[in-house]
DRENDO-1510 file (C-alpha; in Angstrom, 1 decimal, always signed):
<recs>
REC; n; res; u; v; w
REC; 1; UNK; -6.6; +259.6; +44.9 .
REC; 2; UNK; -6.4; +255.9; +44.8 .
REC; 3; UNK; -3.1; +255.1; +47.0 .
REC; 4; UNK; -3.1; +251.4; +46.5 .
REC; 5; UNK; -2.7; +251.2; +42.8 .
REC; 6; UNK; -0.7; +254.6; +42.5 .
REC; 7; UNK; +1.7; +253.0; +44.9 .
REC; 8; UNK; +1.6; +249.2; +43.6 .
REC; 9; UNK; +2.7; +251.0; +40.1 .
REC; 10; UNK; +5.8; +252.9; +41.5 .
REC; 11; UNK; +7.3; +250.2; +43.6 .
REC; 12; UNK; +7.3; +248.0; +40.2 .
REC; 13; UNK; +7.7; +250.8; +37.7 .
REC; 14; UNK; +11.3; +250.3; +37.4 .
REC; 15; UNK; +12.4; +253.5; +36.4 .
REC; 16; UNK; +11.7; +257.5; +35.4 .
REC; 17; UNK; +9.6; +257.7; +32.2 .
REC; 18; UNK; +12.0; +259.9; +31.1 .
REC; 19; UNK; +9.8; +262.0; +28.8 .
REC; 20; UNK; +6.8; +260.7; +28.0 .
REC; 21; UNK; +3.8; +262.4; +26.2 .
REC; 22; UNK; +0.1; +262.6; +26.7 .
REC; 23; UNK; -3.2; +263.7; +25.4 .
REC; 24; UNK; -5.5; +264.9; +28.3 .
REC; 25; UNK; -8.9; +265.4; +27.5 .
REC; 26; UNK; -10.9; +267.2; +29.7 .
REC; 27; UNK; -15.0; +267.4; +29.6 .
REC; 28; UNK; -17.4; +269.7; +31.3 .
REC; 29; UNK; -21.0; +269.2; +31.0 .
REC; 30; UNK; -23.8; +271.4; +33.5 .
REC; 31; UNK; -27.3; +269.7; +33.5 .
REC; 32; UNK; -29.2; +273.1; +34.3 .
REC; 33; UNK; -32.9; +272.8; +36.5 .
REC; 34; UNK; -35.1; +275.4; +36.9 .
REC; 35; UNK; -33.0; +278.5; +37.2 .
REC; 36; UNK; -31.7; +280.7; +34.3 .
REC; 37; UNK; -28.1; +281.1; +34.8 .
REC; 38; UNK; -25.7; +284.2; +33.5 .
REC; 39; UNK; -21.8; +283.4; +32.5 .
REC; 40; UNK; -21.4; +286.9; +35.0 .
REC; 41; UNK; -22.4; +285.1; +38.4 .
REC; 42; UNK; -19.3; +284.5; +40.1 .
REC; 43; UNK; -21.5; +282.1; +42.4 .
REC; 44; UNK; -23.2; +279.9; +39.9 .
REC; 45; UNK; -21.9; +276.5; +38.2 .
REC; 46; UNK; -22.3; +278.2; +34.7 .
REC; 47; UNK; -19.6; +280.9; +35.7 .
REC; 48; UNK; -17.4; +278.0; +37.1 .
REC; 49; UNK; -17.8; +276.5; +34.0 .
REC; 50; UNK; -17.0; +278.9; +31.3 .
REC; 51; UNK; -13.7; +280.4; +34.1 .
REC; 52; UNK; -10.9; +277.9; +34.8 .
REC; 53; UNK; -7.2; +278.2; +36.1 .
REC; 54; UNK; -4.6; +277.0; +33.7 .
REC; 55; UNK; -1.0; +276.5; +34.3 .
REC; 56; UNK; +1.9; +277.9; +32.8 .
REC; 57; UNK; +5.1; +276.1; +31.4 .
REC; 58; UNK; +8.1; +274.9; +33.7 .
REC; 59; UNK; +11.4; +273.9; +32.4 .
REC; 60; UNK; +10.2; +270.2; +33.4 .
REC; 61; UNK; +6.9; +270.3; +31.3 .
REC; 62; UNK; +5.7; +271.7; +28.0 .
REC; 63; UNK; +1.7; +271.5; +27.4 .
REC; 64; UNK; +0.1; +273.2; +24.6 .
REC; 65; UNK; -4.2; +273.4; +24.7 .
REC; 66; UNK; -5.2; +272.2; +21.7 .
REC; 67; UNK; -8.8; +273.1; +21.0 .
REC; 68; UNK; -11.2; +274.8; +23.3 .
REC; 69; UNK; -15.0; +273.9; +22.3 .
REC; 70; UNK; -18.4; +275.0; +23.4 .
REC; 71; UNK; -21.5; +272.9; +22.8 .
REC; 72; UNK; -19.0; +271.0; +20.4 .
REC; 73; UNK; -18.3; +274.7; +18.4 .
REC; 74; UNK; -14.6; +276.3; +19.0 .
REC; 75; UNK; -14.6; +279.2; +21.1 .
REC; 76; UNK; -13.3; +282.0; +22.1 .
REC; 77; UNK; -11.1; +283.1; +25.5 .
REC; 78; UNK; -9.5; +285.5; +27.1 .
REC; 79; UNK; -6.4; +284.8; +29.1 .
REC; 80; UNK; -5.4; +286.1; +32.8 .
REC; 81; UNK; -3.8; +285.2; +35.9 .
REC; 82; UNK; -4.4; +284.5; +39.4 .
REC; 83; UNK; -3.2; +286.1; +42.7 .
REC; 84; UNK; -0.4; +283.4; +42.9 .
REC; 85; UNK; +0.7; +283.9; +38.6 .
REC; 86; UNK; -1.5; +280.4; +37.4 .
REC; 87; UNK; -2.8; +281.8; +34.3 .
REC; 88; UNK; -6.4; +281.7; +33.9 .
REC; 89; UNK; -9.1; +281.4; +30.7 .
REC; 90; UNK; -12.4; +283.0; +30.3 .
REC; 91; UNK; -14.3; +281.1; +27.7 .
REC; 92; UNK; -16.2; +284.0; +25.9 .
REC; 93; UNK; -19.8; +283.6; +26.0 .
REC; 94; UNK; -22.8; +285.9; +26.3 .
REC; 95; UNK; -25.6; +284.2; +26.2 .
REC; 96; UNK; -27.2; +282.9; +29.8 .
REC; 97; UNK; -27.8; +278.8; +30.7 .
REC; 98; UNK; -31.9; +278.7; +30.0 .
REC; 99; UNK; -33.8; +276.6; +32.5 .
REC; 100; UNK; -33.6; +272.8; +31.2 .
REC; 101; UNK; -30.6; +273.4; +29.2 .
REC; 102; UNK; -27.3; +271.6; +29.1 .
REC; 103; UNK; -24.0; +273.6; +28.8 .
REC; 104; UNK; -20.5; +271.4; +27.6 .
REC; 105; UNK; -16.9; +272.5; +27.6 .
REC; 106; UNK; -14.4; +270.2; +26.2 .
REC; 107; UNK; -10.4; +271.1; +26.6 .
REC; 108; UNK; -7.8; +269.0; +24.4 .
REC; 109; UNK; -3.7; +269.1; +25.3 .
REC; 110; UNK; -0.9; +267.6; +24.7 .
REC; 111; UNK; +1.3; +267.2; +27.5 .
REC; 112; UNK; +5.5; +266.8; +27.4 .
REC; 113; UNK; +7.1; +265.9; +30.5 .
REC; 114; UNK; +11.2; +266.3; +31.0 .
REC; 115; UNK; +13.0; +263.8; +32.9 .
REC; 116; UNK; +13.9; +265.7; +36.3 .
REC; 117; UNK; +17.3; +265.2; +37.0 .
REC; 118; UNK; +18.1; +266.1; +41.4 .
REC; 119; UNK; +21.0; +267.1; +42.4 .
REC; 120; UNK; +21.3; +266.6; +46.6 .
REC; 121; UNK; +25.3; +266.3; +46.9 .
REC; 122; UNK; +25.9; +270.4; +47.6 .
REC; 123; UNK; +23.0; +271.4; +49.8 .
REC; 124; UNK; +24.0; +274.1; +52.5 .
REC; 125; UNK; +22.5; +275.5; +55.1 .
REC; 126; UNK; +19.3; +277.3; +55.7 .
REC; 127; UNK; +20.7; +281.1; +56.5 .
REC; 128; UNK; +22.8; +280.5; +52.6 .
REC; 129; UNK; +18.8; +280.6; +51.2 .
REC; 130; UNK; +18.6; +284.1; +49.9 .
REC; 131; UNK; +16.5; +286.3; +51.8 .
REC; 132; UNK; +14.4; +287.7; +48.9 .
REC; 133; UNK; +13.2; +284.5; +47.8 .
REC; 134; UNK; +12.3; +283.8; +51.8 .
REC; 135; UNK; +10.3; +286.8; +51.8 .
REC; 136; UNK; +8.3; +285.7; +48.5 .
REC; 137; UNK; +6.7; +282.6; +50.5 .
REC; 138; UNK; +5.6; +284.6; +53.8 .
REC; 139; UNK; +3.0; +282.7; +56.4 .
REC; 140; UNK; +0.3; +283.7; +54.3 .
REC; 141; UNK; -3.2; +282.5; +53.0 .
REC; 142; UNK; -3.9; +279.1; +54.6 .
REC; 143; UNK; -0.4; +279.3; +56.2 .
REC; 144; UNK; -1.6; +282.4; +57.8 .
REC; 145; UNK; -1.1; +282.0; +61.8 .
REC; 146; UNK; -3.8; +283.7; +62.8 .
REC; 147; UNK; -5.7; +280.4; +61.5 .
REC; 148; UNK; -4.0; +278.1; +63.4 .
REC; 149; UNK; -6.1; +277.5; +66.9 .
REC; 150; UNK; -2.4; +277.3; +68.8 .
REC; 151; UNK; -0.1; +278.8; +66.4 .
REC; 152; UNK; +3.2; +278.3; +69.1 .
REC; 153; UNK; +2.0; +274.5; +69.5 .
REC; 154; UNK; +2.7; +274.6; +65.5 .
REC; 155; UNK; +5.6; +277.0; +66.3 .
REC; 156; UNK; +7.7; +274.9; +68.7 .
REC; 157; UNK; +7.1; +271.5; +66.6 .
REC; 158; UNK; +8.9; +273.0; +63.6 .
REC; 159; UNK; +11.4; +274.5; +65.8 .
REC; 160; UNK; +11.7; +270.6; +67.8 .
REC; 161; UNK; +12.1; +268.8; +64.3 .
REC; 162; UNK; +14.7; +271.2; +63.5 .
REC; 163; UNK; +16.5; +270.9; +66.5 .
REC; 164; UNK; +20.3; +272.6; +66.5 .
REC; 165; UNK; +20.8; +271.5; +62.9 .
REC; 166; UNK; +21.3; +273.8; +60.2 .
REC; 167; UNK; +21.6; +272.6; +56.9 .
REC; 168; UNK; +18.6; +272.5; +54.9 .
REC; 169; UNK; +18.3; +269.6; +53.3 .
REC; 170; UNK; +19.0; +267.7; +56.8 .
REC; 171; UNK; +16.5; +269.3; +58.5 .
REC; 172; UNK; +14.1; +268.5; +55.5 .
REC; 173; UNK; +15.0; +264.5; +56.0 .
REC; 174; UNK; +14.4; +265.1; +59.9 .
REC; 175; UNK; +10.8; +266.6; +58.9 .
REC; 176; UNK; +10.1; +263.6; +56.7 .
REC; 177; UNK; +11.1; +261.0; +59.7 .
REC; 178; UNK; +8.6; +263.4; +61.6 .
REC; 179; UNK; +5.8; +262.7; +59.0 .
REC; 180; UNK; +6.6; +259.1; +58.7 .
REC; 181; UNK; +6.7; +258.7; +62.1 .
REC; 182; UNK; +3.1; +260.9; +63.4 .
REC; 183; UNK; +0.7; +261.6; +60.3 .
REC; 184; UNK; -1.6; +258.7; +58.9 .
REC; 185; UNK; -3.8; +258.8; +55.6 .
REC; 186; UNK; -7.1; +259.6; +55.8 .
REC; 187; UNK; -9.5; +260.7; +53.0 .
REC; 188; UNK; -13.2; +261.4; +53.1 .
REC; 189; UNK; -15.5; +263.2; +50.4 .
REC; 190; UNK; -16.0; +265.8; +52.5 .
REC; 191; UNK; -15.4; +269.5; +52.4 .
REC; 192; UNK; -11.2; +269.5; +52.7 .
REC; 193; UNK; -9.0; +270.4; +55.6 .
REC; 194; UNK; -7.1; +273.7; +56.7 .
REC; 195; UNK; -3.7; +273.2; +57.9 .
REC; 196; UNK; -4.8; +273.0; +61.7 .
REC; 197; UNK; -7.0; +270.6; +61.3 .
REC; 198; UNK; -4.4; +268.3; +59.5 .
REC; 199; UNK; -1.6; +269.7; +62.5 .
REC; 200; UNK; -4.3; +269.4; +65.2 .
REC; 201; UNK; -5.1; +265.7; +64.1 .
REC; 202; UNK; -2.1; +264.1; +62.7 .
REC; 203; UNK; -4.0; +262.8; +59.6 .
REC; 204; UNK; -4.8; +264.0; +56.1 .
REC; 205; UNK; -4.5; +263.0; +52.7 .
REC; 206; UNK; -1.9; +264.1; +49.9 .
REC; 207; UNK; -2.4; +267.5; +49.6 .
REC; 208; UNK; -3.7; +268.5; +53.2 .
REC; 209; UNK; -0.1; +266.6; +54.5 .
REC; 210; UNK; +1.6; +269.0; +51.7 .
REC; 211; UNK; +0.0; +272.1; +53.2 .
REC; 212; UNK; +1.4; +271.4; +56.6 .
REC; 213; UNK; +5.0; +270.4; +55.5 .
REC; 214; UNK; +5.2; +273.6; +53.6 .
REC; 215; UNK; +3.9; +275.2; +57.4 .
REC; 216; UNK; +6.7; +274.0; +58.8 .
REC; 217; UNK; +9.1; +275.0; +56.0 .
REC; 218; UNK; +8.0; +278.1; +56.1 .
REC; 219; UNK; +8.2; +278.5; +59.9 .
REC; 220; UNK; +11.8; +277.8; +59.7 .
REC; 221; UNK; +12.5; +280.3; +57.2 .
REC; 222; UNK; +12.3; +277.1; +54.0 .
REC; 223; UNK; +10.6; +279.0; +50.8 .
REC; 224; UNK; +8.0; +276.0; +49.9 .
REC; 225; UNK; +4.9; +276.0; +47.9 .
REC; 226; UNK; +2.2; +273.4; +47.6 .
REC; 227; UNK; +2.0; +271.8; +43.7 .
REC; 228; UNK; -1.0; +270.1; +42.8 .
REC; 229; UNK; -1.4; +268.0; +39.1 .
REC; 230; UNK; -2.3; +264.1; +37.4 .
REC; 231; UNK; -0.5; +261.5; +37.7 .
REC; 232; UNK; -0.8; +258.9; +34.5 .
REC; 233; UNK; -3.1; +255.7; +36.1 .
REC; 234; UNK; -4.0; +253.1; +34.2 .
REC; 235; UNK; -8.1; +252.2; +34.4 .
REC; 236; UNK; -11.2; +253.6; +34.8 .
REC; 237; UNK; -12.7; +255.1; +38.0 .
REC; 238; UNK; -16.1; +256.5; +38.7 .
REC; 239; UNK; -16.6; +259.5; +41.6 .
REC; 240; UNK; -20.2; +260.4; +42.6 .
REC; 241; UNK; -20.5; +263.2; +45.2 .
REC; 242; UNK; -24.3; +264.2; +45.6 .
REC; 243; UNK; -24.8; +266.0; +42.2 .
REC; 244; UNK; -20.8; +266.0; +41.2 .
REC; 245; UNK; -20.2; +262.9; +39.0 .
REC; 246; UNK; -16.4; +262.4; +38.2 .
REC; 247; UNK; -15.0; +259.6; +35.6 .
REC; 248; UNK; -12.0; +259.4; +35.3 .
REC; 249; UNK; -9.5; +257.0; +32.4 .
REC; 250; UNK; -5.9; +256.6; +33.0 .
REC; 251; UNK; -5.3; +259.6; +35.3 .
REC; 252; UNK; -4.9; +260.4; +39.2 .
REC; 253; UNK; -4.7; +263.8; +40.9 .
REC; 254; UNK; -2.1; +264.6; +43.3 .
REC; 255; UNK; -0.7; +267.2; +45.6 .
REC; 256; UNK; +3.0; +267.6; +46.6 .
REC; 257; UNK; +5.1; +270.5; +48.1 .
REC; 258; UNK; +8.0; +272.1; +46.1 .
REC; 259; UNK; +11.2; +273.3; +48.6 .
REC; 260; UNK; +13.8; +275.6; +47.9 .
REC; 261; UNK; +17.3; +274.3; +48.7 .
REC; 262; UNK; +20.4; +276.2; +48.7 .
REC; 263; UNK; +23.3; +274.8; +46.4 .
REC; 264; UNK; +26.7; +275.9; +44.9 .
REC; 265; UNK; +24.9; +277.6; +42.4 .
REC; 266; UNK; +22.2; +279.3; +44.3 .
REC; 267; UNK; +19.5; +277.3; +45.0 .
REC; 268; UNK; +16.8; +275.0; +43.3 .
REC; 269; UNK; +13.6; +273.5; +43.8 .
REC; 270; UNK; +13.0; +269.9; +44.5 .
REC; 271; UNK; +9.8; +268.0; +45.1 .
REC; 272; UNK; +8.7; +266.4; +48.8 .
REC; 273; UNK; +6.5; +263.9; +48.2 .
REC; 274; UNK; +5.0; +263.1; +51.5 .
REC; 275; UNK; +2.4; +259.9; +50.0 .
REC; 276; UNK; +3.6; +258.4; +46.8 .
REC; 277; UNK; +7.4; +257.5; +45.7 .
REC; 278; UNK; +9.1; +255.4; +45.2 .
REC; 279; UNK; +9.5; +252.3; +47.8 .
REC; 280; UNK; +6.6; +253.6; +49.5 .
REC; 281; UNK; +5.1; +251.0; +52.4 .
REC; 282; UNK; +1.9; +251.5; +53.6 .
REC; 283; UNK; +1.7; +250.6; +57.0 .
REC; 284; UNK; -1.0; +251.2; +60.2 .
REC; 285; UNK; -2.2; +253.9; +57.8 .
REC; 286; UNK; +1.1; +255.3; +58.1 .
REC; 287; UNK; +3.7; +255.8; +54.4 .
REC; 288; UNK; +7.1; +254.5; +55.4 .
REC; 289; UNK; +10.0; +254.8; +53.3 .
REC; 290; UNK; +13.8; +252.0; +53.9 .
REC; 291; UNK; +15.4; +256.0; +53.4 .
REC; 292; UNK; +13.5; +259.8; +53.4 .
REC; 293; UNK; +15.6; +260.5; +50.9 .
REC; 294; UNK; +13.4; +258.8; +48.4 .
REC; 295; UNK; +10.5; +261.3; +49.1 .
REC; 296; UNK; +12.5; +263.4; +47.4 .
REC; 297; UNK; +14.3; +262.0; +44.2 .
REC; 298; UNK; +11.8; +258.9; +44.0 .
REC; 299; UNK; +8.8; +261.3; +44.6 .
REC; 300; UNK; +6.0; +260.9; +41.6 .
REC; 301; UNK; +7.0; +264.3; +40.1 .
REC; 302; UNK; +10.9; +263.5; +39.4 .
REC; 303; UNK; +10.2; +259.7; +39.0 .
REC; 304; UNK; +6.7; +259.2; +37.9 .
REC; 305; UNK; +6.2; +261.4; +35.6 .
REC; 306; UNK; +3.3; +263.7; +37.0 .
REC; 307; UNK; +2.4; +267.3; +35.6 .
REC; 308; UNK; +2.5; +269.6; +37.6 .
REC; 309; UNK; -1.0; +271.6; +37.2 .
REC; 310; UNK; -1.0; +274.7; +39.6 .
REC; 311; UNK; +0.8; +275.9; +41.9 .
REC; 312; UNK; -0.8; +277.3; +46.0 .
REC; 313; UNK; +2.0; +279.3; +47.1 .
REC; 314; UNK; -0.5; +282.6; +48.5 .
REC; 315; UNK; -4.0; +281.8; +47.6 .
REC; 316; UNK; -6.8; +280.3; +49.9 .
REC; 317; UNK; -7.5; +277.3; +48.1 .
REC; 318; UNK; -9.4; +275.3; +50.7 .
REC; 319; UNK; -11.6; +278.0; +51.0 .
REC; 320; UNK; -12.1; +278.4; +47.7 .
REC; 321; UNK; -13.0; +274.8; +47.1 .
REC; 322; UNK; -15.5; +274.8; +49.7 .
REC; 323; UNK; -17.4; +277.8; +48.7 .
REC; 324; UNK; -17.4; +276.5; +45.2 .
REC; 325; UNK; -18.3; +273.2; +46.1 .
REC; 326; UNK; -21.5; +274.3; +48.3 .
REC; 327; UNK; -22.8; +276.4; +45.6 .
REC; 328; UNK; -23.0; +273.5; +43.1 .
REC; 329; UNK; -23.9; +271.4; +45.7 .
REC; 330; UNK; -27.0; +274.1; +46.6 .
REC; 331; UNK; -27.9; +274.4; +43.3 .
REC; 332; UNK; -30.4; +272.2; +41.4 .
REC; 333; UNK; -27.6; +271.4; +38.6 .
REC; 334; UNK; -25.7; +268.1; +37.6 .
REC; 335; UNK; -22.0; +268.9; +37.2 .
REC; 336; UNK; -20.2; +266.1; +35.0 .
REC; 337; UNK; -16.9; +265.9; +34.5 .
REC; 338; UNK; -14.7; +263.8; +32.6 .
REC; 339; UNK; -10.9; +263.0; +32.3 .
REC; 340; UNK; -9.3; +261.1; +30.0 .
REC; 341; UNK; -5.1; +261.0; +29.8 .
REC; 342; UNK; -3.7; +258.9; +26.9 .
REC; 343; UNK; +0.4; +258.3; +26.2 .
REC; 344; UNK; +1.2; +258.6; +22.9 .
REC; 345; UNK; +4.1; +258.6; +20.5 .
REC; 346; UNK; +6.7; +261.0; +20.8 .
REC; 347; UNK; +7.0; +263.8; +18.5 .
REC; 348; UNK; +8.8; +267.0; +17.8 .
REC; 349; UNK; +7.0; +270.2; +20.0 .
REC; 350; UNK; +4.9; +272.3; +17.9 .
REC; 351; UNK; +5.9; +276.3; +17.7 .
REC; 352; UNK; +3.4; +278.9; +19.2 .
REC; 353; UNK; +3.1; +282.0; +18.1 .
REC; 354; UNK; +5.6; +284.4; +20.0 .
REC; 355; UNK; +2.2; +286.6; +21.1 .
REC; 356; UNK; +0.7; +284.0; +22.5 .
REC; 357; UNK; +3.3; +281.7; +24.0 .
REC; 358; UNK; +2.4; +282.4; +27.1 .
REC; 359; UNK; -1.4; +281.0; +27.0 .
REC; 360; UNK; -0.8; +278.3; +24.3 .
REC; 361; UNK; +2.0; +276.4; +25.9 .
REC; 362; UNK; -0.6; +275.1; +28.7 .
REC; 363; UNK; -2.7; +272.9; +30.0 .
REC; 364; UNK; -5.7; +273.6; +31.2 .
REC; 365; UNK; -7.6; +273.8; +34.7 .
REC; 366; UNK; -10.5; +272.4; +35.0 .
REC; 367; UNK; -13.4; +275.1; +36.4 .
REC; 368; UNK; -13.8; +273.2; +40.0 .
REC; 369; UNK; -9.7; +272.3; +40.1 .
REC; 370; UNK; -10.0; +272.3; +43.8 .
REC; 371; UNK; -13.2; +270.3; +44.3 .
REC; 372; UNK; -12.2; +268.0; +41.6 .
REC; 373; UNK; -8.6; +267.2; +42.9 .
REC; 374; UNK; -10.3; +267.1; +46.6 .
REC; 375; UNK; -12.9; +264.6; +45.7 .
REC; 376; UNK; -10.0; +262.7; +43.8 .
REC; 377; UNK; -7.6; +262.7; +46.2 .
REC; 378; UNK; -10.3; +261.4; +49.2 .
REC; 379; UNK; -10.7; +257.7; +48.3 .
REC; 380; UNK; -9.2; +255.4; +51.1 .
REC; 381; UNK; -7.5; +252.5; +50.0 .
REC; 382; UNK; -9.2; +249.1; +50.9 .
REC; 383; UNK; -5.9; +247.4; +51.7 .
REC; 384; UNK; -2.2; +247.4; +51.1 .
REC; 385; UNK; +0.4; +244.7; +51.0 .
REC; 386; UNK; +3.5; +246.3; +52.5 .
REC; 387; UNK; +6.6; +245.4; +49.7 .
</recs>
C-alpha cells in the first residue's frame, strides 16, 4: 500500500465521505506456457482464476456484482463460503487452459458505502463482553500459540500493556500507545509475515501489525478479527512481482482489525486502524497520532470510506498466500491483474432477487486476494513530511 499519499489524503480530506459510491472493476488475465491446465487443479493459476472469495454485505456497505464475464462472454457461477463465512464464487467452466492460450475474467460492482457513525462514551469493561462471543474468536489459525516461537514472551506483553486496568476500551488506547510507541513500517515484496515474526521484530506493514493487535486482543479475552478491503486512491500505480503484474487506478488495499467493545446495549464493533487515520504522522518509520483515539473513529474505515472486502477471523491466510503465490510464481504463466475503482453519482440501490440476495449483494474477491493485497500493501514510502 502506498502510505505517503493514503496518509497525505486523510490529513487534508476534511471529513467522512459520508456515502459515496463506486464502480470497481476488476480484470484477470492468465498468459498460459507450455502446460495444459484443468479448472479442477487446486494448485494451478487457472483454478485460482476461475475460484475467488467474495464478501458478503455489512450494515456499513452494500455491493452488488454486476456482470461476471469469461473471455469477454457472461458466465456462469456457483456460490459458497469459506471456513470463516466470506462467500465464495466458482466461475463454471469445463474446458482446460491449452498450452499458448490466454484465459480473462472480468468482475464489474457497484459499491455503497454508509457513513459509520462510533459511539465510545459507554464502553465498560472487559469481563461485561459476553462470553459466547469471546469463545467465537479463540487463539486460532495464525493466532494459534503453538506458532509463536515464545508464546509467554507474547503472553506477558499483552498482560504488561493491560496492566490492572479493566475497561475495554482503555486498555485498547493503552495497546495503541504500545504500537505507537515499539512497531515501525516495513514492507517488502516478499512472501508475508506470521504474527511472530511481526511480534519477534517489532515491524510490519498494515495488515501484519493488524494480525498482532488482534493477538493481543484476543490474549486478553478482546473478540477481534483482522478486515482486509480498498481504499479509494486517486492515480495510477504499476506492481511487477516476477511474473505477477498488478495495475492499479484510483484504488489501495488495506488491512485493519475489527474489536468488540462492550456498551449499554451489548456490545459493537469498531475499527483499530493501526497505519492510516486520521492525523496520522509518520515519524522514524514510526505512525504517531496528537490522541489514540483517532485510530479508532478517524480510522480509514469510519472516516475514509474503505470497503471492507473479507474478513480473517479463523482462517490461515498467510499461509494461504504463500502457497498460492509460489505456485504461480513456479509456473511458466503471466498472471495480470487489473483494478480500476471509479466514484460515481449517487443513485437509489437496485433490488436483488430474495433467492439470491445473498450472492448478489457483493463484491467480489479477486482469485489471489491475499497475494494481491500483500504485494499491494508492501511498497515503502520514499519520504514523509510529518503535519
Amino acid at each position: 500500500m502506498t502510505l505517503l499519499p493514503l496518509l497525505i489524503l486523510m490529513l487534508v480530506g476534511g471529513g467522512s465521505l459520508g456515502g459515496p459510491v463506486y464502480n470497481y472493476t476488476l480484470t484477470i488475465t492468465v498468459v498460459n506456457g507450455q502446460n495444459t491446465m484443468t479448472p479442477d487443479n487446486s494448485s494451478s493459476p487457472y483454478y485460482y482464476l476461475l475460484n475467488q472469495n467474495i464478501f458478503k454485505n455489512s450494515t456499513l456497505q452494500t455491493v452488488f456484482l454486476k456482470s461476471v464475464t469469461l473471455d469477454g462472454a457472461p458466465v456462469g457461477w456457483q456460490p459458497s463460503s469459506d471456513d470463516d463465512g466470506n462467500p465464495v464464487i466458482k466461475i463454471l467452466a469445463d474446458e482446460p487452459l491449452e498450452a499458448g492460450k490466454n484465459a480473462t475474467v472480468e468482475l464489474s460492482f457497484k459499491i455503497y458505502l454508509s457513513e459509520a457513525t462510533l459511539d465510545l462514551s459507554d464502553v465498560g469493561n472487559i469481563s461485561e463482553i459476553p462470553s459466547h462471543i469471546v469463545r467465537e474468536y479463540p487463539l486460532t489459525g495464525i493466532w494459534h500459540l503453538s506458532k509463536m516461537a515464545n508464546s509467554s514472551e507474547v503472553i506477558a506483553t499483552a498482560t504488561a500493556i493491560k496492566g490492572d486496568e479493566e475497561n475495554a476500551l482503555l486498555v485498547v488506547l493503552k495497546m495503541l500507545r504500545w504500537f505507537e510507541d515499539n512497531m515501525v513500517y516495513s514492507s517488502n515484496l516478499a512472501d508475508p509475515q506470521d504474527v511472530w515474526q511481526t511480534f519477534a521484530t517489532r515491524s510490519g506493514d498494515c495488515d501484519d501489525q493488524a494480525n498482532l493487535f488482534v493477538l493481543l486482543c484476543r490474549i486478553l479475552g478482546i473478540p477481534a478479527y483482522t478486515s482486509l478491503g480498498p481504499v479509494y486512491l486517486p492515480g495510477v500505480d504499476l506492481q511487477t512481482d516476477n511474473n505477477l503484474r498488478f495495475n492499479l487506478t484510483n484504488v489501495a488495499w488495506h488491512g485493519w482489525a475489527m474489536v468488540f467493545l462492550p456498551t449499554k446495549g451489548g456490545g459493537e464493533w469498531f475499527p483499530v486502524d493501526l497505519m492510516f487515520f486520521y492525523g496520522a504522522t509518520f515519524q522514524d518509520n514510526r505512525i504517531r497520532s496528537s490522541d489514540p483515539i483517532n485510530h479508532i473513529n478517524g480510522s480509514a474505515f469510519a472516516y475514509w470510506g474503505a470497503a471492507e472486502y473479507m474478513s480473517v477471523k479463523s482462517i490461515d491466510y498467510v499461509g494461504e498466500t504463500v502457497t498460492m503465490r509460489r505456485n504461480i510464481m513456479n509456473s511458466d504463466v503471466m498472471w495480470l491483474e487489473n483494478h480500476a475503482m471509479v466514484p460515481t453519482e449517487d443513485e437509489p440501490l437496485p433490488p436483488a432477487p430474495e433467492s439470491l440476495a445473498p450472492y448478489l449483494s457483493l463484491i467480489a474477491l479477486l482469485t489471489l486476494l491475499a497475494i494481491s493485497i500483500r504485494t499491494f500493501v508492501r511498497r515503502r514510502p520514499q519520504s514523509v513530511q510529518p503535519s
